[in-house]
Structure formats: C-alpha cells, structure tokens
TIRORO-683954 format. One record per residue (C-alpha): residue number from 0; x, y, z. Coordinates in Angstrom, 3 decimals, padded with zeros to 6 digits, always signed. Layout:
// TIRORO-683954
+------+----------+----------+----------+
| resi |        u |        v |        w |
+------+----------+----------+----------+
|  NUM |        X |        Y |        Z |
...
+------+----------+----------+----------+
END
This chain:
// TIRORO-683954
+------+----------+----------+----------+
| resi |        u |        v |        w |
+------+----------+----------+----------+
|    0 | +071.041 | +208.471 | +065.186 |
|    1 | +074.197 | +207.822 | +062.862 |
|    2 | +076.317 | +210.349 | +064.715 |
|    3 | +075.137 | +208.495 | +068.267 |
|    4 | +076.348 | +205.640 | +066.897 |
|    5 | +079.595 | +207.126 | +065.739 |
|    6 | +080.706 | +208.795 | +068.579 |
|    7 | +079.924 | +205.945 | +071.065 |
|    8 | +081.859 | +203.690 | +068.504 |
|    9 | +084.573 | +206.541 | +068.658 |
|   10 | +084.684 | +206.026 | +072.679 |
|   11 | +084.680 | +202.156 | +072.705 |
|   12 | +088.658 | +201.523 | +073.550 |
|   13 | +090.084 | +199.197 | +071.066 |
|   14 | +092.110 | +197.448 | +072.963 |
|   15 | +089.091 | +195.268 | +074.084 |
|   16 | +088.799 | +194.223 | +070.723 |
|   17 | +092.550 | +193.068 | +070.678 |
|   18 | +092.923 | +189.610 | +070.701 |
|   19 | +095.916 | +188.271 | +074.049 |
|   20 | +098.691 | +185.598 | +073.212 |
|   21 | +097.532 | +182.367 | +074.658 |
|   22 | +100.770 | +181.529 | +075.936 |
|   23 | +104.490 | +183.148 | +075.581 |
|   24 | +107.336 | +181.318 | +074.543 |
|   25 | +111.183 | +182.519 | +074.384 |
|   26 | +113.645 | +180.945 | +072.049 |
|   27 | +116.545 | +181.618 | +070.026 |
|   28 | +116.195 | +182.034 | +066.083 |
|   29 | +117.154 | +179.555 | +064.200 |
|   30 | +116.454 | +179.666 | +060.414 |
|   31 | +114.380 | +182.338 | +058.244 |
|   32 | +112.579 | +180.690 | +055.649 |
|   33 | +111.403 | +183.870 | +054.171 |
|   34 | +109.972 | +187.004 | +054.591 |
|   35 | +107.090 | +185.848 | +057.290 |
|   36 | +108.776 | +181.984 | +058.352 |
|   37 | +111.146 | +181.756 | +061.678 |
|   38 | +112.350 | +178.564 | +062.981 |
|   39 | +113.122 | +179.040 | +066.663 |
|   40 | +114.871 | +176.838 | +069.258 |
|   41 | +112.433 | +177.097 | +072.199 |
|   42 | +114.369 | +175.019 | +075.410 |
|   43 | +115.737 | +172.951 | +072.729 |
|   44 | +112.457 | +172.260 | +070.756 |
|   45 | +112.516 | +173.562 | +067.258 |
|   46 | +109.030 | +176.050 | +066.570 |
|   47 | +108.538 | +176.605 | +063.139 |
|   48 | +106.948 | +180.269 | +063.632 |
|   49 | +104.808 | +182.302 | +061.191 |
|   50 | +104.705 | +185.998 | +062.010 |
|   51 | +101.361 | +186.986 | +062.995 |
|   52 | +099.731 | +190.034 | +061.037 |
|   53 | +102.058 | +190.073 | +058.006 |
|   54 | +102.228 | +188.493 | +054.744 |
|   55 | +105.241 | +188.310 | +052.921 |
|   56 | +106.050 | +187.223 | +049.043 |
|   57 | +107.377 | +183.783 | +049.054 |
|   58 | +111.021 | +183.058 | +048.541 |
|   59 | +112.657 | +180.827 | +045.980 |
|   60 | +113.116 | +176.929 | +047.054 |
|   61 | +116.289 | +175.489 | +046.493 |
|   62 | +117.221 | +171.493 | +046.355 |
|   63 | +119.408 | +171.179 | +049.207 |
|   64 | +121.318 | +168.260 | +047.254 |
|   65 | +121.953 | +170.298 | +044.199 |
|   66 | +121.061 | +173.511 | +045.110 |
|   67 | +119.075 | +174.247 | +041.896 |
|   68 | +115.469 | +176.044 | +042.812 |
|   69 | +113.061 | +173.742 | +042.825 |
|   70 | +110.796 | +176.431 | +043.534 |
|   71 | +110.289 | +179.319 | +042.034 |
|   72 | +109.405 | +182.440 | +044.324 |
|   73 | +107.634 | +186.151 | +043.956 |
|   74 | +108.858 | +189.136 | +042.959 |
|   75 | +110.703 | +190.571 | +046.047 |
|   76 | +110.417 | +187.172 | +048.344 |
|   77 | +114.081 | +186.819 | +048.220 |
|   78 | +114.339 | +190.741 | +049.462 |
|   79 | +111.845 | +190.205 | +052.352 |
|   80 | +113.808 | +186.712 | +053.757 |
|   81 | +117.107 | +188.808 | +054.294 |
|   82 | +115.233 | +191.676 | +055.698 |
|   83 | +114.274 | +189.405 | +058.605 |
|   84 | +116.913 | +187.385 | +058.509 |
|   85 | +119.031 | +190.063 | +059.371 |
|   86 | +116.392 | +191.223 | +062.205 |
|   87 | +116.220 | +187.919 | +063.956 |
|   88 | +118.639 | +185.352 | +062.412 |
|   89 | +120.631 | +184.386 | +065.854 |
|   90 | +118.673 | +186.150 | +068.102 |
|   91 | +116.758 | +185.833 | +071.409 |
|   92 | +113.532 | +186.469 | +070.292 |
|   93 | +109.935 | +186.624 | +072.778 |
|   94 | +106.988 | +184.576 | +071.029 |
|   95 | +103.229 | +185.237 | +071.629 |
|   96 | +101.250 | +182.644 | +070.450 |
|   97 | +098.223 | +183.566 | +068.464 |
|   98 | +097.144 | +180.386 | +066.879 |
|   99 | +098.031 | +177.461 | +065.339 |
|  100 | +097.666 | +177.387 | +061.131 |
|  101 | +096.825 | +174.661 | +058.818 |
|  102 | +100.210 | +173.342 | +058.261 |
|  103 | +101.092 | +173.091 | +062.016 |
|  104 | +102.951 | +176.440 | +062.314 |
|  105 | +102.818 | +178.423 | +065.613 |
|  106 | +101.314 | +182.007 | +064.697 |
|  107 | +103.250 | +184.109 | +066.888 |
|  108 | +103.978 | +188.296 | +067.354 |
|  109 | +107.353 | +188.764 | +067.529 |
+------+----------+----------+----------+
END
C-alpha cells in the first residue's frame, strides 16, 4: 500500500501545487534595504517589495541625520544588501505578487 501511495505521489505534477502571482507589476528599482527588501517605482508609485521565498540576515540601520547605526544588524546582512543591490539597484525589474505581509510589504518573485 505504501509504495501505491508513493508512486502515485511520484506522478502527481507539482506544478499544481505551485501557487500563481495574483497580479504582475513592472517597475524600476529604487532602493535595497537589504538582502530580501526592494523599493520599486511602479508608474511612479513607490512598492516597498519583499522577495518572496528567501530570507536574508538583516542589515545594519543607520540614522540618516548622523549616520551612526541605530541598528545593529546580523552577521553577513551587510554582505547580502550589496549582493542585491548590485543585481537590481537601477533596474527594470518584473514583480509577481504573492501576498501582502504584516507590515504592508508587497511579497513579490522577482
């Protein structure tokens, strides 16, 4: 009975278990907050934009007046927010929204 199960499990596709953007936005990038945080200018509305399926260490927060952190971050946030800054800092980017998060953020593939 287990191997039944197994190989029928084995011939379910698994795309149908993959979950569609609800909508698709395109925009320009804007600012990388760190390792898993876009801002995007989307026909001149700014998107804050968390990247769906990844979870990056969190970078250091600096005072903008006095540019002291203010923040602390994790080990390796600050290496994470340049690696996609220099991905997508600038560029036209294609957005499919997943869902929206608890702090308002548009959770988007990239």
């Amino acid at each position: 009975m287990k191997k039944l199960l197994l190989a029928l499990l084995l011939l379910l596709p698994l795309s149908s278990f993959a979950k569609e953007p609800s909508r698709i936005i395109d925009g320009v990038v804007l600012k990388v907050a760190d390792g898993d945080t876009l801002t995007v200018d989307a026909d001149g509305t700014k998107v804050k934009v968390r990247v769906y399926g990844i979870h990056s260490p969190e970078a250091p927060r600096l005072n903008p007046k006095t540019g002291a952190v203010s923040k602390p971050g994790q080990p390796y946030g600050e290496e994470s927010a340049t690696a996609l800054r220099l991905k997508t800092l600038g560029r036209v980017v294609r957005l499919g929204l997943m869902a929206v998060d608890k702090c308002k953020k548009a959770v988007c593939v990239v």
